[in-house]
NUVEX-784726 format. One record per residue (C-alpha): residue in three letters; residue number from 1; x, y, z. Coordinates in steps of 0.001 Angstrom, whole numbers, plus 500000, padded with zeros to 6 digits. Layout:
residues N
NODE baba sedo      X      Y      Z
NODE  ALA  NUM      X      Y      Z
...
***
This chain:
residues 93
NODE baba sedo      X      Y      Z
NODE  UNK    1 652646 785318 309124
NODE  UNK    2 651244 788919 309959
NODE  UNK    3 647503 789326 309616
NODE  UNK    4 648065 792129 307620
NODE  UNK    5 648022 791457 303671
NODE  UNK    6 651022 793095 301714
NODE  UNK    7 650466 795295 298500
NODE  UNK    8 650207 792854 296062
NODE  UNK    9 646816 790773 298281
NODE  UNK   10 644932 793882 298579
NODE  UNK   11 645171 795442 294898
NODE  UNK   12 646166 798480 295788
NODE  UNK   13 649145 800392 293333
NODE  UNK   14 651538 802272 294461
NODE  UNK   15 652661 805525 293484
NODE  UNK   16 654135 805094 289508
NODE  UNK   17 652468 801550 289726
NODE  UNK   18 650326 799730 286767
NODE  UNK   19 647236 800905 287906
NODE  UNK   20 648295 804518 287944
NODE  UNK   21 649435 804093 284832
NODE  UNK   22 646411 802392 283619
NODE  UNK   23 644540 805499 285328
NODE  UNK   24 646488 807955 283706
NODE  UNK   25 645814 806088 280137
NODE  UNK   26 642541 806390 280838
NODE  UNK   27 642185 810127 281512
NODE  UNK   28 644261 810411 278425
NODE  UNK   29 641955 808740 276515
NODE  UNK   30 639184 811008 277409
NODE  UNK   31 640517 814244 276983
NODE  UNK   32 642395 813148 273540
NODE  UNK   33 639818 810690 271913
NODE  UNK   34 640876 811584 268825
NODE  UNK   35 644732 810028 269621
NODE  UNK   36 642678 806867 270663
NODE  UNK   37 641130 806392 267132
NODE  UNK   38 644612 807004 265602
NODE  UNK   39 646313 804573 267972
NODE  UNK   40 644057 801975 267123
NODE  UNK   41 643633 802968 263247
NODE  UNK   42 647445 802440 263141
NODE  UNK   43 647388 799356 264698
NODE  UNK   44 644838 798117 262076
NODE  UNK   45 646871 799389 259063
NODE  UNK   46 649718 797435 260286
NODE  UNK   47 647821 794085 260639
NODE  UNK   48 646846 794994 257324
NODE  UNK   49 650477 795123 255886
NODE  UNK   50 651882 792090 257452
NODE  UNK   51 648603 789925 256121
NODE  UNK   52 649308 791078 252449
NODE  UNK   53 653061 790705 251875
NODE  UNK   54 652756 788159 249741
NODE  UNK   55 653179 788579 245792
NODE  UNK   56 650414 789069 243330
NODE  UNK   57 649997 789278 239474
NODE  UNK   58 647802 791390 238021
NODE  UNK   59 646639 790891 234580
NODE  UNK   60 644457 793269 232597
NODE  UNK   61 643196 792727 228958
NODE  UNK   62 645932 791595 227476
NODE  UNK   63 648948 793415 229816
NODE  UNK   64 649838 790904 232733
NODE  UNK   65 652151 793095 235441
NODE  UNK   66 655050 791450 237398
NODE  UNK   67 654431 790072 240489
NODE  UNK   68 653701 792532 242759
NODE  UNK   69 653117 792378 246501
NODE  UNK   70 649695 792838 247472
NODE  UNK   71 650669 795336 250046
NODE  UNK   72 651917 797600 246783
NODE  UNK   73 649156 796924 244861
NODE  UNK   74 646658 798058 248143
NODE  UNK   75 648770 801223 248076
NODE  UNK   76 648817 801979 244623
NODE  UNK   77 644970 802054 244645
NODE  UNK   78 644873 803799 247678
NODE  UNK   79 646822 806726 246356
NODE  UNK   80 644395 806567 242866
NODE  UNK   81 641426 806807 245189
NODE  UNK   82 642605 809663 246816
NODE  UNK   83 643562 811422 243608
NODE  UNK   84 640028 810880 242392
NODE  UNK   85 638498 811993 245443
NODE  UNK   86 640938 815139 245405
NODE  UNK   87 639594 815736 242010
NODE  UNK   88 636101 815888 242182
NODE  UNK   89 635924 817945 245459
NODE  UNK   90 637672 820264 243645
NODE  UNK   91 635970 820104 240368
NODE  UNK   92 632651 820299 242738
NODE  UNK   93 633580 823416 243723
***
């Protein structure tokens, strides 16, 4: 056994290794922070839509909808919201 340790003893990565990369991530990270927040805004939407695939009814005075899946329904009021919010910046104006 040679007194010297190999690569993987002392920590050190080599050239392409995972702790390049993990350097390189990192620089990315701070010039782009913006890319960050989407990465991990994505990553939260789609936790999101795998927790609320299951199916929903939705019953409103005296109208009762199909079952829906929740996912649907979270969209549907997403896309109202936005509308709203579309239409009173504008009206603001």
């Amino acid at each position: 056994m040679s007194d010297q340790p190999d690569e993987t003893q002392t920590g050190s990565a080599k050239a392409g290794g995972f702790g390049a990369k993990l350097r390189g991530l990192g620089r990315s990270i701070v010039q782009n922070p913006v890319r960050a927040v989407q990465i991990v805004f994505f990553a939260l939407i789609a936790i999101i839509v795998l927790q609320n695939l299951e199916t929903t009814s939705i019953d409103i005075l005296f109208w009762s909808f199909a079952a829906l899946p929740k996912l649907v329904l979270i969209f549907l009021s997403m896309i109202v919201g936005a509308l709203a919010w579309e239409l009173l910046r504008r009206l603001k104006r």
